[in-house]
C-alpha positions, 0 to 999 in steps of 0.5 A: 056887061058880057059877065052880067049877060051870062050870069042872065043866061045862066039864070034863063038857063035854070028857069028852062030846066026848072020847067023840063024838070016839072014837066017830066015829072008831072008825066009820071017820069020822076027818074029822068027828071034828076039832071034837069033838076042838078042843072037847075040848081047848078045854073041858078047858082051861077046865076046868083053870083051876078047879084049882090043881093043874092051872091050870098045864096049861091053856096046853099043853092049848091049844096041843094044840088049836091044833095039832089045829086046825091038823091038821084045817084046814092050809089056814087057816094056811099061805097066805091071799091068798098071804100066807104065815104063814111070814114072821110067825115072825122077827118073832114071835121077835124080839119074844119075845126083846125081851120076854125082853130088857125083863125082864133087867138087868145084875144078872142077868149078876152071877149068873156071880161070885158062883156061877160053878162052877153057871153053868159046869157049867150051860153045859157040860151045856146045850151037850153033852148035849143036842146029842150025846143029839139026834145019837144019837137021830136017827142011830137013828131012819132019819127023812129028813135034814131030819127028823133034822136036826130033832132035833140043833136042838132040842138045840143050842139054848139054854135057855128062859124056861119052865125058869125058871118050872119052876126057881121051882115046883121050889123049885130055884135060881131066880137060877142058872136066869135066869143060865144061861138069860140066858148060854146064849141070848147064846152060841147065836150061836156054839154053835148054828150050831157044833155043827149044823155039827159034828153036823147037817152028816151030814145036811143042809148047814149054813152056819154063818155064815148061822145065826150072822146069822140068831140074831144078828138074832133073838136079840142084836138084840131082847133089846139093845133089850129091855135098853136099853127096860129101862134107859131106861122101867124102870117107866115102862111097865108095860102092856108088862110085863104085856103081854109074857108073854101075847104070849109065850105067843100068839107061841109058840102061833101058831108052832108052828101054821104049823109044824104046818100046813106040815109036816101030811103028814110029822107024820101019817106019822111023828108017833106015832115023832117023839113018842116020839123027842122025850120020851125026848130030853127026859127024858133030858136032865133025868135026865143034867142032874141026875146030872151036876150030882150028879157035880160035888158040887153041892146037890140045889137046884143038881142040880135047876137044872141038870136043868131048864136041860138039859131044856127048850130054846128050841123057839122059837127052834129054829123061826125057825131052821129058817123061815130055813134054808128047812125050817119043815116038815122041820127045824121039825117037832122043836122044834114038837113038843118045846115042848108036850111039855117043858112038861107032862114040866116041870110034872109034875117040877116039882109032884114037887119042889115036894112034896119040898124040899130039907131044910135048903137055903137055908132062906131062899130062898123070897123072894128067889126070888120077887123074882126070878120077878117079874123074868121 
């Protein structure tokens, strides 16, 4: 009872900053508005996590204090000392791949054989889709180059890891995710830097070797010694199996900050478009995802696999891409402002399909579901 009390305090707590907020700045004081907002998005965060029905927004809601943090206070994450923040976001993917890596098997690439009609529609849909839906948005938007260029990143990177929670929560084929995720992301060394240079080089130069070393390094590399730590140290360290997602989930965070804070200028002067750019990119890529998936015959378990595997893309490594071409603040700004947006248009569907299992489809899944879940 006293943890539920202050969970509603917290919550009683965010609505009261919520109105000071407002209130100073329908008076014209935007400045002073900033820690009423960061404690807003801080206390309801907390105020989440009383409610099983809205734990699973807490992460992102932290993240939008991040964010407003960085906003209101750039300055603190761009350079300190002359150390540049910007340098940390390679090595903050590398690890999130390891991490990735160190949760994987050999096993989870069996998934291709024993259904390899889901695992190549799923590709296919994963590496068109989305980046030729990104193409057509950016060239309707009349954003800078770099902005737009943006925009096709995001949609020409692979799946990401928080589509196979979603996968799970929707009751959807949880194996067919981690083997699409798994498949897409050791391709995007290829595909990735391709399909920028097919459909980004209108806008910006690409030189797509440089980008294939550059995924390689961030991708290939990490998730190898993932794998070969798994192989060698299975069980034998389990501090760094619980360890691992919650350094995702900081890494992820403090990415998308020292995006934020790079490109502040250019999100307070296009970011209410940018915003919406982004969502009807993603929730496009669901609804088209899932129709074609339905096209090709395919189960409602499938349908709804595929849909989230299209929808929600690797906004990190998007991110360390754009830090190695040189445009953390251009380039970078649509997959900082994708990842937060995808993971609460992800949950809402996720909750919808979860109250509406597919009826007399693998019965028998829930288990082994969770088995694999427990992998991730």
């Amino acid at each position: 009872m006293k943890h539920i009390n202050a969970y509603k305090i917290a919550l009683g707590l965010a609505l009261l900053c919520l109105i000071a907020a407002v209130f100073l700045v329908l008076n014209g004081n935007i400045e002073q508005a900033g820690p009423f907002f960061i404690a807003f998005f801080l206390a309801l965060a907390v105020g989440f996590r009383g409610y099983n029905h809205l734990k699973g927004y807490s992460y992102t809601v932290m993240i939008f204090a991040a964010v407003t943090t960085a906003l209101y206070y750039p300055s603190y994450f761009v350079e300190v000392d002359g150390f540049r923040f910007a340098v940390l976001i390679t090595p903050l993917i590398q690890l999130i791949m390891f991490g990735m890596g160190t949760s994987m098997s050999v096993k989870d690439f069996v998934g291709v054989a024993k259904m390899p009609k889901g695992v190549i529609i799923g590709i296919l849909c994963q590496f068109t889709i989305m980046p030729f839906l990104g193409f057509t948005l950016a060239s309707l938007s009349n954003f800078p180059p770099e902005i737009a260029a943006g925009i096709i990143l995001i949609g020409c990177s692979p799946s990401g890891l928080a589509s196979n929670v979603m996968n799970y929560l929707a009751k959807a084929n949880l194996a067919l995710s981690i083997t699409i995720t798994a498949i897409t992301t050791l391709l995007a060394p290829l595909f990735t830097p391709l399909l920028m240079k097919l459909l980004a080089g209108a806008f910006i130069e690409i030189n797509m070797l440089d980008m294939m070393w550059d995924i390689v390094k961030m991708v290939i590399i990490p998730i190898g010694a993932g794998l070969l730590f798994n192989k060698l140290l299975s069980g034998k360290a389990k501090w760094l199996d619980n360890a691992m997602p919650l350094v995702s989930m900081f890494g992820i965070a403090f990415i998308i900050v020292i995006i934020t804070a790079a490109g502040r200028d250019s999100l307070l002067e296009i970011g209410g478009l940018l915003i919406m750019i982004v969502l009807v990119h993603n929730l496009t890529g669901y609804t088209l995802g899932y129709w074609a998936a339905k096209l090709f015959k395919m189960d409602e378990r499938d349908c709804r696999t595929i849909a989230i595997e299209v929808g929600m893309q690797n906004g990190g490594l998007a991110s360390g891409i754009a830090k190695e071409m040189g445009k953390i603040a251009t380039v970078g700004l649509a997959p900082a402002v994708f990842g937060p947006l995808m993971n609460i248009t992800g949950s809402i569907l996720a909750s919808h399909w979860h109250r509406k299992p597919p009826v007399g489809e693998y019965d028998d899944e829930p288990e082994k579901d969770e088995v694999e879940l427990a992998k991730q």
